[in-house]
C-alpha positions in Angstrom: -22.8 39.6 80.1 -24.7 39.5 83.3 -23.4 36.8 86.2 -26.5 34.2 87.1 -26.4 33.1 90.5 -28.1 29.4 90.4 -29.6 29.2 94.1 -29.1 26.0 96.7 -33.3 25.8 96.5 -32.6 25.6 92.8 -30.4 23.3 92.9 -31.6 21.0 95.2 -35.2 20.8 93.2 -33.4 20.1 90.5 -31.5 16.8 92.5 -34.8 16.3 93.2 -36.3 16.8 89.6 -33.2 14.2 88.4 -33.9 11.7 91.2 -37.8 10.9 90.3 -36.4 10.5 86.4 -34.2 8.1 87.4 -36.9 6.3 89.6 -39.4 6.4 87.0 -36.8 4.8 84.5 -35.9 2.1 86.8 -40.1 1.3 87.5 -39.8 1.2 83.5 -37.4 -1.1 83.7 -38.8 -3.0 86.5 -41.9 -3.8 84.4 -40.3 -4.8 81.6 -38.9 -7.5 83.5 -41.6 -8.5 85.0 -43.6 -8.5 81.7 -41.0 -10.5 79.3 -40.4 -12.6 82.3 -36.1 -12.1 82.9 -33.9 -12.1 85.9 -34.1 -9.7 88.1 -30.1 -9.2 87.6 -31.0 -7.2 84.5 -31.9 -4.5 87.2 -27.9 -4.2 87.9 -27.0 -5.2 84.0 -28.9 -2.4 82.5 -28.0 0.5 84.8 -26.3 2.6 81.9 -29.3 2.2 79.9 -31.4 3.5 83.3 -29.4 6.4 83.1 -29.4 7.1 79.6 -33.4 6.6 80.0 -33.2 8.7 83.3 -31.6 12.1 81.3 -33.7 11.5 78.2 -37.0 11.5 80.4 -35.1 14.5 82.5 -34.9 16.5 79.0 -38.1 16.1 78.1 -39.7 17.6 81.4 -37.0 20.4 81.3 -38.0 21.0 77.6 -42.3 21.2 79.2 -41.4 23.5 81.8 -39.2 25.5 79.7 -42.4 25.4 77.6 -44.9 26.3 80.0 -42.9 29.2 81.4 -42.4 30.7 78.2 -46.6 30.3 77.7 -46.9 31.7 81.3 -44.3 34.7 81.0 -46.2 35.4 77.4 -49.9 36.0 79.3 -47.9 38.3 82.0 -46.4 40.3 79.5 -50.0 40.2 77.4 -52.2 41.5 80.3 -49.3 44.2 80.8 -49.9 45.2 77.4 -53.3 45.4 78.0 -54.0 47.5 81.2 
């Protein structure tokens, strides 16, 4: 089996990937407070369900780029085929 070396760039877009989830999950949360009219202490209260939010939205983007790589790797190997 062949040894994948996962790069510091890599990583750190990835840290970077995870970090606007969890911002977008807490603006989420921030205007459902806003909207049903709360405390704003349900911003420190419901920071396990930000992160729960913050992976799921995480998973979905991976599972898009995964999806658009595969479509863009597909045309590569097409026009290949082609020429």
């Amino acid at each position: 089996m062949k040894d994948s070396i996962i790069t510091a760039e890599r990583k750190k877009k990835e840290l970077i990937n995870l970090l606007v989830c969890f911002i977008i999950a807490n603006l989420v949360n921030l205007y459902a407070i806003i909207t049903y009219h709360t405390h704003f202490s349900e911003m420190i209260t419901s920071i396990f369900y930000i992160i729960i939010f913050t992976f799921l939205i995480y998973t979905f983007w991976t599972i898009i780029r995964i999806f658009f790589y595969s479509i863009k790797v597909l045309f590569k190997r097409e026009n290949k085929i082609q020429e």
